[in-house]
N, C-alpha and C positions, 0 to 999 in steps of 0.2 A: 551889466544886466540891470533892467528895470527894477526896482525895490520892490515891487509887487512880481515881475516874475519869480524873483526868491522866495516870495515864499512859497508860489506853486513846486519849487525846484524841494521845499521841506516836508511834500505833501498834502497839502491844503488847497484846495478853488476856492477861488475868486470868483463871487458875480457880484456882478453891478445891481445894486437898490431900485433903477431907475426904468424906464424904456418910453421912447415917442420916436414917432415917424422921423423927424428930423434925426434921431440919435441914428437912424436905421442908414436912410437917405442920404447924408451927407456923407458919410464911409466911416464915422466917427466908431460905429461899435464894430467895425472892420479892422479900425487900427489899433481898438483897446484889445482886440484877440487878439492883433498879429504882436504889439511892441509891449503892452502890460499880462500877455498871457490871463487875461481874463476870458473865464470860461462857463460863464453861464449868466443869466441877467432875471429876473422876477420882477413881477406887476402886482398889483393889491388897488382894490379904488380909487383909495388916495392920490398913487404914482400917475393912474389913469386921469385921477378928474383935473390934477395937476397940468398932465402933458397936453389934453383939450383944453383946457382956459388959457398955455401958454404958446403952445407950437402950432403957427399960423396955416404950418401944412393940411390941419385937420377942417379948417375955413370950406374951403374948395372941395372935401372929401365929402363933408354933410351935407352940402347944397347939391351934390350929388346924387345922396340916396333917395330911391323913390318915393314919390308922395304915398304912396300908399302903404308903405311901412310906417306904421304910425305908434307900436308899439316900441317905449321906452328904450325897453333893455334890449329888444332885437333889434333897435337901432345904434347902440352902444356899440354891441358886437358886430354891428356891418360893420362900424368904422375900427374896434380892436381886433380882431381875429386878425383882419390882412397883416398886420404889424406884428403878430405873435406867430403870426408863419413867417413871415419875411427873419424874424431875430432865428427863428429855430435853421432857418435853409443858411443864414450865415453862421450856425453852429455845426450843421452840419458835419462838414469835414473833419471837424474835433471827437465830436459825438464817432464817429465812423474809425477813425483812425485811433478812440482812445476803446475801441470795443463798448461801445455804449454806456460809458464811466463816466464822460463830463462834453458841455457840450448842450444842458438842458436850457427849459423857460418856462415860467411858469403862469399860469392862469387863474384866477382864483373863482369857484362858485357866489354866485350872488349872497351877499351877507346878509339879507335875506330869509336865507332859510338855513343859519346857523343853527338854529333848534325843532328843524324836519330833516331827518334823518335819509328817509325817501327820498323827499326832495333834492335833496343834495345829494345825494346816487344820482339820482336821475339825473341831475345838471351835471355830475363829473364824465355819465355815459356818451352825454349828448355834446359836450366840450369836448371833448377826446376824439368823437367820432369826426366833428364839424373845422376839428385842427388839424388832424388827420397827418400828424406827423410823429414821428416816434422817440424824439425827445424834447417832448412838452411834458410840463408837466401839470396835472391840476390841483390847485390849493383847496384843503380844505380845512376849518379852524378843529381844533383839539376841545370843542365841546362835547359831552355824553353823546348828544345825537349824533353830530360830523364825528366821534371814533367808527359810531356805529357804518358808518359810510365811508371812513375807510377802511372799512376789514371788508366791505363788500366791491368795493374800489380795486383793491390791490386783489381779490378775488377775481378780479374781471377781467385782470391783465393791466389794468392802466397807472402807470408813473403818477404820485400824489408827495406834492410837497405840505405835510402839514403845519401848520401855523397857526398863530395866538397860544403857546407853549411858554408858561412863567416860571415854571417850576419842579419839584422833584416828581410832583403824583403826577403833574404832563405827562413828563418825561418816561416814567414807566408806563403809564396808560396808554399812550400812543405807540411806546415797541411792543407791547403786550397785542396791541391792534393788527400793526403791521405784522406780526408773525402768525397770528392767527389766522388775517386772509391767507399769507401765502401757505401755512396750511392749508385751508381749506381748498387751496387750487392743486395742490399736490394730492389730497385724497381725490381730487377728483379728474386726475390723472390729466393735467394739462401742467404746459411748461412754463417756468418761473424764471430759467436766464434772462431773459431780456426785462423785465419789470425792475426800475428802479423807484428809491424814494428817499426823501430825505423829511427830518424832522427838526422845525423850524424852532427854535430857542432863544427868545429877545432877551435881551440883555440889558443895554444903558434901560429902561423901562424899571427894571428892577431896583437899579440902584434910586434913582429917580422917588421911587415909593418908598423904601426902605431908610435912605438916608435922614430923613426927619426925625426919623426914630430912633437912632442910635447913638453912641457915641463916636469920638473921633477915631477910635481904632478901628470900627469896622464901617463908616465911610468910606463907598466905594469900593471895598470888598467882597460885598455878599455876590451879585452877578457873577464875579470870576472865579468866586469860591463853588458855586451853585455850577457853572459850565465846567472848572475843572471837575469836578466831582459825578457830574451825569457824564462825563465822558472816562474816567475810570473803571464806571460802571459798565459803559459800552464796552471798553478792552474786554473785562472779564464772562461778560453775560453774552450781548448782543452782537460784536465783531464775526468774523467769518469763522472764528476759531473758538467764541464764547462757547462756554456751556451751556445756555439756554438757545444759541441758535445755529449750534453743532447740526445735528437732523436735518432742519432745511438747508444748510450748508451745500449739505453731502445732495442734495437732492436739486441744484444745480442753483440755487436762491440767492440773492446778493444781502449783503446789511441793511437798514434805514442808517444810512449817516446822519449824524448831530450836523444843523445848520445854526451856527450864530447869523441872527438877526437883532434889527434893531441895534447897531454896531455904532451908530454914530454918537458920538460924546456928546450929552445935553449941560454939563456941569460945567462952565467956561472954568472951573478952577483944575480942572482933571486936561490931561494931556487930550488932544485934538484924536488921537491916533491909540487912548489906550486899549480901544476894545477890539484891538486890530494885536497887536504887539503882545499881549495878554492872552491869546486865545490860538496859538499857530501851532498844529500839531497833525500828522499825517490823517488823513479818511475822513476829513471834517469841511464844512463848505462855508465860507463868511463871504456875506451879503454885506455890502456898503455902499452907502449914500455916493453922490457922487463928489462930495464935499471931501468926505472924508477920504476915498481915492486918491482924489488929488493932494490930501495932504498926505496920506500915506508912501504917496509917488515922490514927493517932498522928502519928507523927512525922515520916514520910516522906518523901523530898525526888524529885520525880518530875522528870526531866533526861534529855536522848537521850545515853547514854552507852557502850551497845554498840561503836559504830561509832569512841570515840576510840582513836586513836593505837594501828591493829594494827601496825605496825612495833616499838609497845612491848611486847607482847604477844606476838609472837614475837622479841622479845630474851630476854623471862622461859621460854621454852619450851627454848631455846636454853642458858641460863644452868641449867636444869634437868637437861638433856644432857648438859654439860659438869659438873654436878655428880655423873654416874654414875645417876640415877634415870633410866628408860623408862618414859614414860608409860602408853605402852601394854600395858607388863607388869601397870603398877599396874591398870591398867583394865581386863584380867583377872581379876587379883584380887578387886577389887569385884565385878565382876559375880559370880563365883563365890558369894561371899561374900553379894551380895545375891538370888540364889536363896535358897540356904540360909537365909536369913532368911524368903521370902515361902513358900518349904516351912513351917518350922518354923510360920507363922501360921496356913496354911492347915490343918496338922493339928491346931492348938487347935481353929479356927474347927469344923472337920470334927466335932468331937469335942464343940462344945460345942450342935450342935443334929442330937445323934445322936437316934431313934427310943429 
């Protein structure tokens, strides 16, 4: 068995970090479903402005579009939409056969209008509508404004994987969201089986920030401590059998799964593979580069390791506290920081398949 199908076999998806016409086209994300059982794939600016400046497929696609589309971003999406249908129709049978459980792809709202709330409803209604298949899913970042949108999102019926999540107040802030829409779509007597969503949680990021500050004990701990720990939480609160999401349980509604993002090791001193190896535990979805895939496919070592010893893991959160850093400030930070980065891509991307 693939070292990455193991760990689907302990519970856990797999999607790929990545996606471009060529990944689609050549059969390559055909053969990571069929031989690594990867099962779902995400986009973000960056992946995008990446796969147009490097995958020559998209040359002949642009020169394509009509002159008279002259607008930026509606010429972005001539050229990614077909590739965000084309990954979901190769998910398809996954998505169908796994009852609508895995199988997704995701899209993300223009970064943009991280802080129009509206705005960003309206681009999740209008993405949804214009991809028009039923396991996409649309990204929106876990600012004040994007929760605000997605509690009217997950209201609306449509699959939202949230993203830019650093931390513990994320972390509750955005299940606190998600449960709310799907409240309010149950008061208003429309059905919730079929809406999924997951909530994106970067990780190497954190250590990244955090490690300057610390000492040697808890280098490289805090992320793992901070993902086991919001995922204890999930067991008790938020799972299908949580106390806090008991109600809409019963009322036909699925969980927000914890998504580890940003998985790939930035510390050349830290193992290639430890945010893979560290983080494998059933109802959870890890997104990975494709670097790190393939060294995962390598070397791997696939183990239900999530779930050990969260008493140790809020010792290190604890030990963090008393060392003067707040996690939650830090996790501001980043998110700030991690706009500003998916702006910056987005106005290359913008720029680079102007009219």
């Amino acid at each position: 068995m693939s070292r990455l199908k193991a760990i689907s076999a302990l519970g856990q998806q797999v999607w790929l970090d990545s996606i471009s016409r060529k990944l689609i086209e050549s059969g390559e994300l055909a053969r990571l479903i069929a031989e690594d059982g990867i099962s779902g794939v995400t986009s973000n600016p960056a992946i995008f402005q990446q796969a147009l400046a490097k995958d020559p497929a998209y040359a002949a696609a642009k020169a394509a579009l009509p002159a008279t589309l002259t607008d930026p971003e509606a010429r972005f999406e001539a050229l990614a939409l077909p590739d965000i249908q084309a990954a979901c129709d190769a998910f398809l049978p996954l998505f169908d056969a796994s009852h609508g459980n895995k199988g997704f792809v995701s899209f993300e709202v223009s970064p943009t209008l991280s802080r129009d709330a509206d705005g960003t409803f309206a681009a999740a209604q209008r993405l949804w509508n214009a991809i028009a298949r039923p396991n996409v899913m649309i990204k929106i970042p876990a600012t004040p404004e994007g929760l605000v949108a997605i509690r009217k999102s997950i209201a609306a019926g449509i699959n939202i994987n949230v993203t830019l999540m650093f931390s513990p107040a994320h972390v509750e802030a955005v299940a606190q969201a998600h449960a709310s829409g799907l409240a309010d779509r149950v008061a208003a007597g429309l059905p919730v089986a079929q809406i999924r969503s997951v909530a994106s949680v970067f990780i190497s990021r954190v250590d990244s920030k955090i490690d300057p500050q610390v000492n040697d004990a808890l280098k490289g701990k805090v992320a793992i401590a901070s993902a086991r720990a919001a995922y204890a939480d999930w067991q008790a609160h938020w799972s299908a059998t949580g106390d806090r999401f008991a109600a809409l349980a019963a009322a036909g509604a699925h969980p927000q799964w914890l998504l580890w993002a940003s998985t790939g090791t930035k510390n050349p001193a830290y193992s290639d593979v430890l945010y893979v190896e560290t983080l494998i535990g059933p109802e959870t979805v890890n997104t990975v580069p494709e670097a790190t895939l393939n060294a995962f496919r390598d070397h791997g070592n696939a183990a239900a390791t999530l779930a050990q010893d969260p008493a140790e893991a809020r010792a290190t959160l604890k030990a963090l506290a008393e060392a003067g850093v707040d996690i939650n400030a830090v996790g501001e930070q980043l998110q700030n920081e991690g706009l500003v980065l998916f702006e910056q891509a987005f106005e290359t991307l913008l720029g680079s398949v102007g009219a």
